[in-house]
C-alpha positions in Angstrom: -26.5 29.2 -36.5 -26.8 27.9 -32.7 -29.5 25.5 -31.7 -30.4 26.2 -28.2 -32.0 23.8 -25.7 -35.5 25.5 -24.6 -36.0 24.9 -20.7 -39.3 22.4 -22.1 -36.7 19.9 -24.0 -34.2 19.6 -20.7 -37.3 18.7 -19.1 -37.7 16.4 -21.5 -34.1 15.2 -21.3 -34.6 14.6 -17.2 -37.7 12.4 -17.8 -35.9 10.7 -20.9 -32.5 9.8 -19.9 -33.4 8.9 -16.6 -35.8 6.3 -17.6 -33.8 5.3 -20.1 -30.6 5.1 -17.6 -32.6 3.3 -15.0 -33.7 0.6 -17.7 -29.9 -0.6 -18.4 -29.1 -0.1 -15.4 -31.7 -2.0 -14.1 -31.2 -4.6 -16.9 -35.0 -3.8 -17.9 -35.2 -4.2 -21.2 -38.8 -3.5 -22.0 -38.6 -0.5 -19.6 -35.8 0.8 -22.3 -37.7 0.1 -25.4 -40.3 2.6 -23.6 -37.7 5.5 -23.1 -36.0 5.3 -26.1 -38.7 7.3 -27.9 -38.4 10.3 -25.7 -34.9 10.4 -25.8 -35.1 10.3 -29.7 -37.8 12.7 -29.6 -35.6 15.2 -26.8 -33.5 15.9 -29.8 -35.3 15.8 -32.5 -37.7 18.7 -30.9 -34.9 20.7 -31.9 -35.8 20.9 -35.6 -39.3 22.6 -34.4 -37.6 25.8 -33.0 -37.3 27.4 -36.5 -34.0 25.9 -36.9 -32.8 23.3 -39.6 -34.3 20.2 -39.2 -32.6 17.5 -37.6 -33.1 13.4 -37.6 -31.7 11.2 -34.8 -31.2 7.7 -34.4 -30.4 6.1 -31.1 -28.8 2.8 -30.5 -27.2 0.7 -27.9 -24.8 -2.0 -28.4 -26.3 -4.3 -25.8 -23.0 -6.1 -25.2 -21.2 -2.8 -23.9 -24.4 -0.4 -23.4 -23.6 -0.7 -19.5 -20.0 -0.8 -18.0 -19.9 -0.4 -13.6 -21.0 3.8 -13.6 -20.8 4.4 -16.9 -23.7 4.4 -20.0 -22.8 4.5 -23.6 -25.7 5.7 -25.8 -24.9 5.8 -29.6 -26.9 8.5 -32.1 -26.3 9.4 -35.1 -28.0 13.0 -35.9 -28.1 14.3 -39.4 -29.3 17.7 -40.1 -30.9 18.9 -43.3 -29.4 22.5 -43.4 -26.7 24.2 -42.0 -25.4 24.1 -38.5 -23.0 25.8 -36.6 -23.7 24.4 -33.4 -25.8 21.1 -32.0 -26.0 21.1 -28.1 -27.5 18.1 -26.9 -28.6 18.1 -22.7 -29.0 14.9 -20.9 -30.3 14.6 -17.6 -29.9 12.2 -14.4 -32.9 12.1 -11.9 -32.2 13.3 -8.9 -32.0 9.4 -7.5 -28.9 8.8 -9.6 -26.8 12.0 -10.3 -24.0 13.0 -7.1 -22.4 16.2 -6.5 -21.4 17.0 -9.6 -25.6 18.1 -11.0 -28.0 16.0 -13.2 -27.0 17.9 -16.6 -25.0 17.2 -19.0 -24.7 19.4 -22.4 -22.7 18.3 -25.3 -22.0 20.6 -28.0 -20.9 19.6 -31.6 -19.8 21.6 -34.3 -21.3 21.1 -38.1 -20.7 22.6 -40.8 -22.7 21.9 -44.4 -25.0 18.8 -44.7 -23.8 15.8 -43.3 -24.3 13.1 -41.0 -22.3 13.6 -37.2 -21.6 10.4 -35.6 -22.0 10.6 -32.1 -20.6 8.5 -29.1 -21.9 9.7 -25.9 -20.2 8.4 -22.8 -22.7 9.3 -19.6 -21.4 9.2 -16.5 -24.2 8.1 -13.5 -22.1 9.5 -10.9 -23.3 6.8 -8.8 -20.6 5.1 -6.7 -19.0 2.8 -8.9 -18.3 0.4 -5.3 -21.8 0.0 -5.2 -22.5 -2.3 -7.9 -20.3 -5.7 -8.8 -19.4 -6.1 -12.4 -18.4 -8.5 -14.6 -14.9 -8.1 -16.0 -13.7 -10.5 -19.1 -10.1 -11.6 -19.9 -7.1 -13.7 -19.5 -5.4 -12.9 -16.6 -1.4 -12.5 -17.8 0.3 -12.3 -14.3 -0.4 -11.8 -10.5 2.0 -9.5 -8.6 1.8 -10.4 -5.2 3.2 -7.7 -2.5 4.7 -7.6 0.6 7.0 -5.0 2.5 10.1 -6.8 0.7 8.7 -7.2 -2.8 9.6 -4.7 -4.5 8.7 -3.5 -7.6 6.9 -6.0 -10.5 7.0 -5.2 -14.1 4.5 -6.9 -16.2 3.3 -6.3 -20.0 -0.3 -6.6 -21.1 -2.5 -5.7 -23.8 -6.4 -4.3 -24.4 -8.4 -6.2 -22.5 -5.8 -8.3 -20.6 -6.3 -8.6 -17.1 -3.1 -8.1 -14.4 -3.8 -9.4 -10.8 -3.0 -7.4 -7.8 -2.6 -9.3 -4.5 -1.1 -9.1 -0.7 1.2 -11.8 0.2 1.4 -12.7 3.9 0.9 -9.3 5.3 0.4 -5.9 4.1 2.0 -4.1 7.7 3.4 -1.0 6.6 2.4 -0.7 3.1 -0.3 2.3 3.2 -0.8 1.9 -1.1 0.0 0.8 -4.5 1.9 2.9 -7.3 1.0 1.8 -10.8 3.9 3.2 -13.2 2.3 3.0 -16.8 3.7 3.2 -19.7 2.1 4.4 -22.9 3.4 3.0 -26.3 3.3 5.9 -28.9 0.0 4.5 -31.0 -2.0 5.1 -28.0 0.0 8.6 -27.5 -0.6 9.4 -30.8 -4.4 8.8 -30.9 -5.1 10.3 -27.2 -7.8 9.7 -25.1 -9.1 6.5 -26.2 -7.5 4.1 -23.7 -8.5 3.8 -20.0 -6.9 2.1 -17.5 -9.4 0.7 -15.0 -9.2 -0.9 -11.8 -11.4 -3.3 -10.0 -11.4 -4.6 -6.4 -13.6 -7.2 -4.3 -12.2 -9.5 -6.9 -13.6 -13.0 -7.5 -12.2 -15.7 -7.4 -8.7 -15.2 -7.2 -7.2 -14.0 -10.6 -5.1 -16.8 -12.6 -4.4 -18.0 -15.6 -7.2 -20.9 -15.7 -10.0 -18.3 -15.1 -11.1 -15.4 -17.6 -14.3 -14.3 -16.3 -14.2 -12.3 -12.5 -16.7 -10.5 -10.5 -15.4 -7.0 -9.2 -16.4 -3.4 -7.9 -15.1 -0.6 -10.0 -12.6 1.3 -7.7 -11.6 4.0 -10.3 -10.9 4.9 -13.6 -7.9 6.9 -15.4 -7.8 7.7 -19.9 -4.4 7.6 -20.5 -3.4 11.1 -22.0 -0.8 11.6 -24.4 1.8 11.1 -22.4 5.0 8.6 -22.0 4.4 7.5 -18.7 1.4 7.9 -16.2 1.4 7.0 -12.4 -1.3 6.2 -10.2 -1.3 6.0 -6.3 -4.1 3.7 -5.0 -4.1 4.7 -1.2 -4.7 1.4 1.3 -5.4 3.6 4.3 -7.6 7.0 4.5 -5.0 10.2 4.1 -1.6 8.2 4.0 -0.8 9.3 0.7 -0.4 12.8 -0.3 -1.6 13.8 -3.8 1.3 15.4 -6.4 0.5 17.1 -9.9 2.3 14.6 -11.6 0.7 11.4 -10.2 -3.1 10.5 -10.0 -4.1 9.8 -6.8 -7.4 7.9 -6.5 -10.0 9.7 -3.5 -11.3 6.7 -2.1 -8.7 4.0 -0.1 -9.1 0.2 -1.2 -8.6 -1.4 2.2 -6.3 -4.7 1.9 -9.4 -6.3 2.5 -10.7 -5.6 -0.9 -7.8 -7.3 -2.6 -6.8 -8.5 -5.1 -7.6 -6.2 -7.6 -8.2 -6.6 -11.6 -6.0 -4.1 -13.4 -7.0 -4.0 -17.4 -6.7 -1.3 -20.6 -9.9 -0.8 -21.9 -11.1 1.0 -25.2 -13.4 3.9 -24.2 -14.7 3.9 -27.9 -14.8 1.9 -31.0 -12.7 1.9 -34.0 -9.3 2.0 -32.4 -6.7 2.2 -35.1 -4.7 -1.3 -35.1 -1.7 0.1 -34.3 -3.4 1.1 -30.7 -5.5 -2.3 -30.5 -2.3 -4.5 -30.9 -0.7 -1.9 -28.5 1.0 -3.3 -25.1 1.1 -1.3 -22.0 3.9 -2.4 -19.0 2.5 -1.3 -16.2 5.4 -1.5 -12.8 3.5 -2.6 -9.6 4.9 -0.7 -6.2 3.8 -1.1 -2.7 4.2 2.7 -1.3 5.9 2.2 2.1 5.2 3.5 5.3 8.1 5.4 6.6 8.5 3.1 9.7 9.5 -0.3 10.5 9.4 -3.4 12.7 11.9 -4.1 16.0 11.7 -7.6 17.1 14.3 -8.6 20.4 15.0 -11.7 21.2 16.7 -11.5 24.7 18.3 -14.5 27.1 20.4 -15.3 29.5 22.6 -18.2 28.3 20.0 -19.2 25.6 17.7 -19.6 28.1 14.9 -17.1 29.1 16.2 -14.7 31.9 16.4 -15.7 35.7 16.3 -12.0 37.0 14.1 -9.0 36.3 15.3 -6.2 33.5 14.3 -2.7 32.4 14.1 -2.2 28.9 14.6 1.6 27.4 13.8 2.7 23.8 15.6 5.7 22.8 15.3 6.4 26.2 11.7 5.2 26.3 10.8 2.5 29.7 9.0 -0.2 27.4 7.9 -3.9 28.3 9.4 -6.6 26.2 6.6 -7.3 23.4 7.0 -10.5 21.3 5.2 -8.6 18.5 7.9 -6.1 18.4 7.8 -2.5 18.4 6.9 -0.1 15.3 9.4 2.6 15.2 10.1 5.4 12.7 13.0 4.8 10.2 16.2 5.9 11.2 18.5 5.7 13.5 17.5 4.0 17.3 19.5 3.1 20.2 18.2 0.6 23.1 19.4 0.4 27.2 18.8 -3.1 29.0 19.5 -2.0 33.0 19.4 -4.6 36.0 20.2 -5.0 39.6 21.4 -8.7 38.2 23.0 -8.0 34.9 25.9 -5.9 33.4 24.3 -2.9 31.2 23.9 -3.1 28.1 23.3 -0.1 25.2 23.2 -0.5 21.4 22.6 1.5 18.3 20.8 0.4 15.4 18.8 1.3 12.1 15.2 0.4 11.4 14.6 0.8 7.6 11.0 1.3 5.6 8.8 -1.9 5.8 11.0 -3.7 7.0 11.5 -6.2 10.3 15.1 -5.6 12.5 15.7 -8.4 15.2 18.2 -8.2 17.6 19.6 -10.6 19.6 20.9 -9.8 22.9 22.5 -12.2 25.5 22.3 -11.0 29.2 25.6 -11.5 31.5 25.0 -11.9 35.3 26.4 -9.3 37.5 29.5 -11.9 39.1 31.8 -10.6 41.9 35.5 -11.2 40.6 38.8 -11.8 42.4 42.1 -11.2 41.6 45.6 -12.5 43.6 48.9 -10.6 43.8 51.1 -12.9 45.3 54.6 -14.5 44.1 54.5 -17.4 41.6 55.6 -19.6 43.9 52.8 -18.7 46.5 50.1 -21.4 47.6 47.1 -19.6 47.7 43.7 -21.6 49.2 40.4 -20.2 49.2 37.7 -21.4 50.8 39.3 -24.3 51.9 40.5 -25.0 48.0 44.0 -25.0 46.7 44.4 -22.9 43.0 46.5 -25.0 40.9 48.5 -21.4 40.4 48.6 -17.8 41.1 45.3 -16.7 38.7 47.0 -14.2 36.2 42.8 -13.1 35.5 40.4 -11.7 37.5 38.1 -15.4 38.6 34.6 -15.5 39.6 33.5 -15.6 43.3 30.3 -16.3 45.0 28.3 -13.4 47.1 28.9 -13.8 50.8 31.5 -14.6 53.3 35.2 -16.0 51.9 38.2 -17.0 53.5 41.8 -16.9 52.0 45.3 -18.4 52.4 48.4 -17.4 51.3 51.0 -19.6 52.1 55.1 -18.7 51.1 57.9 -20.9 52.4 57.4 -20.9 55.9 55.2 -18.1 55.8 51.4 -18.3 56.1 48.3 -15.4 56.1 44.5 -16.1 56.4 42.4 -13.2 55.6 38.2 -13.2 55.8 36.5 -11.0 53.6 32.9 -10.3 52.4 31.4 -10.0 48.8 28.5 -7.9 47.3 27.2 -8.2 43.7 28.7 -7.0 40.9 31.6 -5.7 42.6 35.0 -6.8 41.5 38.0 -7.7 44.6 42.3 -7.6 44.9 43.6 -9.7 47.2 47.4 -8.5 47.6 50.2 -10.3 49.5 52.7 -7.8 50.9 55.9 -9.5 52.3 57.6 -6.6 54.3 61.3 -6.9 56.1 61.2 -5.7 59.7 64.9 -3.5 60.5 65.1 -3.2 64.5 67.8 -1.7 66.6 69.9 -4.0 68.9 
């Protein structure tokens, strides 16, 4: 036999449920005495469409009725014949219920006489950001991420709380990956775990503190599987949904951290071996795939005399004390002048992370080298060299003058310098043959 709900009783169920809703909600207690009745009397007006006769009881734990979005209503509905089929419509008013349609119908087999025991779980579909909510438990560890953390592995049971926090700056991480790990109890009896996340956290998790003030930011029943992973975006579209992770719609921007992460029972009489479960959940910060190039340039570890032109992969930029954000990979940089030698280098820039290079500038000097006997005197400018210079020697810009003195032999030669520009200075002794 199939009891069907008349158009009349899911008007009923609007009017009902969405007083009854708005009252916890609401935290207005009388208001929910009053709409109890009609929710009680929704389904049992089922028994007066020549179908068995059915008795309800309603009931709401007072301590759990309301959790963030969510409503648990409690009835136990008893039916004094036979019953294949018990659908049971609830309705949102158009105020609370989103995209998803105020109706909700919830069908349960019977067979026989008996007693069904029914937990129904409503969702508002209201934003869940829109309201703060208390959350309850000791806090077991705070993973604190930056671009260099790394993963964190912690263990916690039902109702244990996990902090998630930034460190000094969240630049380049765009979200977090939750790797979850479901022990075999809460495998075996499916569906009864949910991990939940809250941000806006207050105050800060630790381990002194056990009660917190946060908006739900989603939601996720573990399924029946070893592992479970969950990608909490930071910044709108940076993270690309996949079949095999959950990928929560809404960003939490790092100025709603930290979160709460907990396991939560999503009904009551969890088995023991699921209640003394423990979850380790791994804590990620997903990487942007670019990185940070801070240069630190000088000229003799001072800053630089003379102006410079600085290239990025071929790219004129200005020097930026902040650095520049470049893609991973492989880079190369050009430092040109009128003043110094050129200079071109290749490096990496990795994920997340901060390159600096260090990068001395070297004066464009005119050099001078002799070729003259070892035993040549050689003045210049006035000055004697101790010695022939074997290496090319620095010289000023401008005018010079040079001797080269051997024996009884002497030459003076003038000669101008330009920047940059490197010089020979050769002494050629030659040996004049004449005719008598």
């Amino acid at each position: 036999m199939r009891v069907l709900v008349s158009e009349k009783l899911v008007a009923y169920a609007l009017v009902a449920c969405a007083g009854l809703f708005g009252a916890l909600v609401l935290h207005r207690d009388v208001l929910a005495l009053f709409a109890a009745p009609f929710v009680i009397a929704l389904v049992a007006g089922l028994a007066g469409a020549r179908v068995p006769a059915v008795s309800v009881t309603a009931s709401l734990e007072s301590a759990r009725a309301v959790v963030g979005d969510e409503v648990t209503v409690s009835f136990a509905v008893e039916t004094r014949g036979a019953a294949g089929l018990l659908e049971l419509a609830t309705g949102v008013s158009p105020e609370l219920h989103g995209d998803d349609g105020p109706i909700a119908v919830l069908a349960i087999d019977a067979e026989g006489r008996h007693a069904v025991e029914l937990a129904l779980v409503v969702a508002l579909l209201l934003p869940a950001a829109a309201f703060a909510e208390n959350v309850r438990g000791p806090v077991v560890d705070t993973v604190v991420l930056d671009p260099t953390s790394g993963s964190h592995q912690v263990s916690i049971g039902l109702d244990e709380l996990l902090g998630v926090a930034f460190g000094a700056s969240s630049r380049f991480i765009k979200g977090v990956e939750l790797d979850i790990s479901v022990p075999p109890p809460a495998r075996q009896y499916r569906n009864l775990v949910a991990l939940y996340v809250y941000k806006a956290v207050a105050p800060t998790p630790s381990s002194t503190t056990d009660l917190y003030s946060g908006r739900r930011a989603g939601f996720v029943v573990l399924p029946a599987t070893p592992k479970v992973y969950v990608n909490i975006p930071i910044k709108a579209n940076a993270i690309q949904p996949s079949p095999e992770t959950i990928t929560f719609d809404t960003p939490i921007p790092a100025k709603d951290f930290p979160l709460i992460v907990t396991v939560l029972p999503v009904a009551k009489g969890l088995p023991s071996s699921v209640s003394n479960s423990t979850f380790v959940v791994k804590v990620s910060p997903i990487l942007e795939d670019k990185g940070l190039l801070t240069l630190d340039v000088t000229e003799k570890g001072n800053p630089p005399s003379f102006p410079y032109n600085l290239a990025i992969d071929d790219q004129p930029v200005n020097l930026n004390p902040a650095g520049y954000e470049l893609a991973s990979g492989i880079h190369h940089l050009t430092i040109t002048s009128d003043h110094y030698k050129e200079i071109t280098k290749t490096f990496g820039i990795d994920k997340g992370q901060t390159t600096t290079i260090t990068l001395s500038l070297e004066r464009l000097v005119p050099t001078i080298v002799f070729e003259a006997p070892d035993n040549a005197e050689i003045f210049l400018d006035g000055q004697k060299l101790a010695n022939v210079p074997k290496k090319p020697m620095k010289v000023t810009e401008g005018e010079h003058t040079v001797i080269i003195r051997e024996g009884n032999y002497s030459l003076t030669k003038k000669f101008s310098v330009e920047r940059g520009k490197s010089y020979k200075v050769s002494l050629f002794l030659d040996i004049l043959v004449q005719e008598n």
